[in-house]
N, CA, C and O of each residue as an XYZ file, in Angstrom:
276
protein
N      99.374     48.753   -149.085
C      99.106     48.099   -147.820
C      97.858     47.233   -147.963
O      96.851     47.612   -148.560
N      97.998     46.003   -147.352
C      96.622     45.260   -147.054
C      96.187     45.187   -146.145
O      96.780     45.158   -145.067
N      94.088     45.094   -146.468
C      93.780     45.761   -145.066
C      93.191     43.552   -144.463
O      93.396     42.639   -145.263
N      92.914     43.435   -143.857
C      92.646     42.865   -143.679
C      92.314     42.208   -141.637
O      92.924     42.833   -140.770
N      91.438     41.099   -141.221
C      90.715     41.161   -140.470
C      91.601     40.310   -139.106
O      91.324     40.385   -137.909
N      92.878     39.403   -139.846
C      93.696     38.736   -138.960
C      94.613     39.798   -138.007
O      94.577     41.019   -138.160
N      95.354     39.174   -137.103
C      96.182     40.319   -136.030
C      97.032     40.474   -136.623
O      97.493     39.501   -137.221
N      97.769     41.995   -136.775
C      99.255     42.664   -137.452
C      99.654     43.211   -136.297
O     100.337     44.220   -136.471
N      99.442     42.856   -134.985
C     100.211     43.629   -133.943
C      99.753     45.319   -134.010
O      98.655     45.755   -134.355
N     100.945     46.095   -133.572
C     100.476     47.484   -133.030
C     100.030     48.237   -134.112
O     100.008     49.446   -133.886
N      99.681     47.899   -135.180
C      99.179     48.607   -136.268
C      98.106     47.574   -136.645
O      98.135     46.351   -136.510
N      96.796     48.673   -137.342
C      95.697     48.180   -137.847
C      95.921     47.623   -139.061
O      94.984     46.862   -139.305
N      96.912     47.644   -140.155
C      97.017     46.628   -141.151
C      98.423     46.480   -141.466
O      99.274     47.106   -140.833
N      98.723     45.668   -142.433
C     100.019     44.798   -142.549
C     100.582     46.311   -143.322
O      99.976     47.246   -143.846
N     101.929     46.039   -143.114
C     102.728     47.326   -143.533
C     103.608     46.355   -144.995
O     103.634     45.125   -144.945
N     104.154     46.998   -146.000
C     104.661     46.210   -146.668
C     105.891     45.870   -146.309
O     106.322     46.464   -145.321
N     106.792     44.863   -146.964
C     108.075     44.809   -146.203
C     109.250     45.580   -146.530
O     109.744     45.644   -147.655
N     109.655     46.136   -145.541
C     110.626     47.046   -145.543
C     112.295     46.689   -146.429
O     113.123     47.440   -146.944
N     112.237     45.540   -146.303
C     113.346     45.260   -146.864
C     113.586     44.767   -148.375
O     114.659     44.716   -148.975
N     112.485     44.467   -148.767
C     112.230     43.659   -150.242
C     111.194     44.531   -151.093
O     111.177     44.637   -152.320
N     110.282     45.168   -150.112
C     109.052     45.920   -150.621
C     108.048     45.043   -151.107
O     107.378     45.721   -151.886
N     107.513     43.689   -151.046
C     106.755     43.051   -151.466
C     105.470     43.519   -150.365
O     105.495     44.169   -149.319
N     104.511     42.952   -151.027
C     103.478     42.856   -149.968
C     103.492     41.898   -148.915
O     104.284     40.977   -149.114
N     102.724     41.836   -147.651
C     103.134     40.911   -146.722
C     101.908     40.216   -146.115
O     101.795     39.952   -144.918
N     100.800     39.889   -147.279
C      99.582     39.839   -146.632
C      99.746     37.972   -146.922
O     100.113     37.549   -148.019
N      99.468     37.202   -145.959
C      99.246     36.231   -145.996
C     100.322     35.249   -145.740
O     100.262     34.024   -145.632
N     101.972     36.602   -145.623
C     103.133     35.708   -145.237
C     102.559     35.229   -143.372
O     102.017     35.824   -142.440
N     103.022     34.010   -143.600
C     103.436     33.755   -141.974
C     104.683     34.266   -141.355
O     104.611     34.653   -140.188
N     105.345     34.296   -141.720
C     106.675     35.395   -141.196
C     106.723     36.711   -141.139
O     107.775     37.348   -141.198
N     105.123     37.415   -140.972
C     105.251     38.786   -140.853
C     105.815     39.183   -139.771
O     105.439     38.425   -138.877
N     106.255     39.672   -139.518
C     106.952     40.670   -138.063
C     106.588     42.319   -138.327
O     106.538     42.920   -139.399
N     106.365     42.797   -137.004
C     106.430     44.526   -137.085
C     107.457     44.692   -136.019
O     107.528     43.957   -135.035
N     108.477     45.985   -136.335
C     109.230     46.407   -135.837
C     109.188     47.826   -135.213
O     109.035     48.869   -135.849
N     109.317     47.731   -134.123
C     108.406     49.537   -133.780
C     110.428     50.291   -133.477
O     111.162     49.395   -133.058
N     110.917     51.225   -133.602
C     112.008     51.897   -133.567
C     111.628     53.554   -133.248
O     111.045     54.318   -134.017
N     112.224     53.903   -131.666
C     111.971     55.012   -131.484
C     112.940     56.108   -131.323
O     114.078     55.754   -131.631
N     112.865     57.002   -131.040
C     114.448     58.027   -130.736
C     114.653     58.028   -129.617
O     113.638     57.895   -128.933
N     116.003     58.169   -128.844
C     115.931     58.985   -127.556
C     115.295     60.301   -126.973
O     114.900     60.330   -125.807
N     115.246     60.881   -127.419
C     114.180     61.808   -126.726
C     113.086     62.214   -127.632
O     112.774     63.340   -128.018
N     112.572     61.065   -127.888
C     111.035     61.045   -128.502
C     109.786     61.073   -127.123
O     109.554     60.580   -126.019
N     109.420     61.724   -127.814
C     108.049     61.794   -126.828
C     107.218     60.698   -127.144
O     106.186     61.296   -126.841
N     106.888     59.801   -127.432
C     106.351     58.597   -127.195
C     106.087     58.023   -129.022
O     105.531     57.002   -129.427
N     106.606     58.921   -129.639
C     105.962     58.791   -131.321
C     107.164     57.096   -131.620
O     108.315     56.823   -131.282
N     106.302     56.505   -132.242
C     106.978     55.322   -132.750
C     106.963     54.804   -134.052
O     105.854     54.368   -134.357
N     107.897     54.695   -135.005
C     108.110     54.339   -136.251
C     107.981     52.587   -136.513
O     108.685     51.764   -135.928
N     106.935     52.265   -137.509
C     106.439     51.024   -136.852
C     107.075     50.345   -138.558
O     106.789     51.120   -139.470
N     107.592     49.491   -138.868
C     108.237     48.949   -140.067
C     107.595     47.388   -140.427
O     107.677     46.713   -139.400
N     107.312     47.024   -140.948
C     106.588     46.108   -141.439
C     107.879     45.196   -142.459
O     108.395     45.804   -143.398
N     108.392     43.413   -142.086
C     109.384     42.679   -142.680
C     108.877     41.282   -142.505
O     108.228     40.728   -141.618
N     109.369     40.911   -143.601
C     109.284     39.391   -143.460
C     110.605     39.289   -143.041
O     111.594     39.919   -143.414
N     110.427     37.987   -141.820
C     111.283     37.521   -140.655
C     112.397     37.118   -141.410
O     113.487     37.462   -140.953
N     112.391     36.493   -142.419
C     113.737     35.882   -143.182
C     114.325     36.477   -143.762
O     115.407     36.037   -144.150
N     113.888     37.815   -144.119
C     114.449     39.280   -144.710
C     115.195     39.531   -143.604
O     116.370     39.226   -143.399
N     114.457     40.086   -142.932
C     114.949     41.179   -141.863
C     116.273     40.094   -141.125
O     117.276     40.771   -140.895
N     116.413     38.858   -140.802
C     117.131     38.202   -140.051
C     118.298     38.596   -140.969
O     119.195     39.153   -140.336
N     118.508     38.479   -142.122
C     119.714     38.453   -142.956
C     120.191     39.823   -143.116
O     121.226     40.070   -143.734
N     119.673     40.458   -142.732
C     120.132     42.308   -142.202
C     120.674     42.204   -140.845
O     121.635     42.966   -140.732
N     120.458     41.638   -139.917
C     120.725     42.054   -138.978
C     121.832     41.497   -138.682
O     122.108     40.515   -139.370
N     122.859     41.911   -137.568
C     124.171     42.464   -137.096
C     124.373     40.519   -136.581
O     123.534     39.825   -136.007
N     125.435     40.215   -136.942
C     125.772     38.447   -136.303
C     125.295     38.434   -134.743
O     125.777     39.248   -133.954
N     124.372     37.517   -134.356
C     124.183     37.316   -133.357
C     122.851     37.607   -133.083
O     122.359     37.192   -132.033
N     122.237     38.220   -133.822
C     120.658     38.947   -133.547
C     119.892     37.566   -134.198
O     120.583     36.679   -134.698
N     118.419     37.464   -134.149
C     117.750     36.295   -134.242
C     116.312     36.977   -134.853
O     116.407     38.147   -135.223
N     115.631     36.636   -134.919
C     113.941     36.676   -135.357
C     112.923     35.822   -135.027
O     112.371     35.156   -135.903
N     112.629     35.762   -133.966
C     111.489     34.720   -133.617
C     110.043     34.999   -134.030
O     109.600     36.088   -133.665
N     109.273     34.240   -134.694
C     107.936     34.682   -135.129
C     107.299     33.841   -134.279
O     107.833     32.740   -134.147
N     105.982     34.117   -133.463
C     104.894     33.964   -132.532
C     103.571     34.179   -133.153
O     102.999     35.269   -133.133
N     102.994     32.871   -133.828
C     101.724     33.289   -133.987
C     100.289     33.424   -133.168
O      99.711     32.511   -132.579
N      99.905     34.677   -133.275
C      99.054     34.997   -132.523
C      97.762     34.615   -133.273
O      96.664     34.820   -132.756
């Protein structure tokens, strides 16, 4: 993981990417993905992807918008 001082959203540093396993420090297409259970008590599984990864996983019709903050 890299730690670093820019915003990664709901986590304090960049997570690597889930789908490729590279590091993700300095991509502009980072995205975090938070995924919880139904009867989770508030715990959230937070996944760390680059947007052009993760888009080509997902189900026809789903999208990836990146927002830089």
């Amino acid at each position: 993981m890299t730690y670093g001082a820019e915003w990664t959203g709901p986590v304090s540093r960049r997570i690597r990417c889930c789908i490729c396993g590279d590091d993700t420090a300095g991509a502009e297409d980072y995205v975090v993905i938070g995924v919880i259970t139904e009867g989770s008590s508030g715990d959230i599984q937070y996944l760390g992807a680059h947007a052009a990864h993760l888009e080509k996983v997902m189900a026809r019709g789903f999208t990836v918008e990146v927002t830089l903050m």
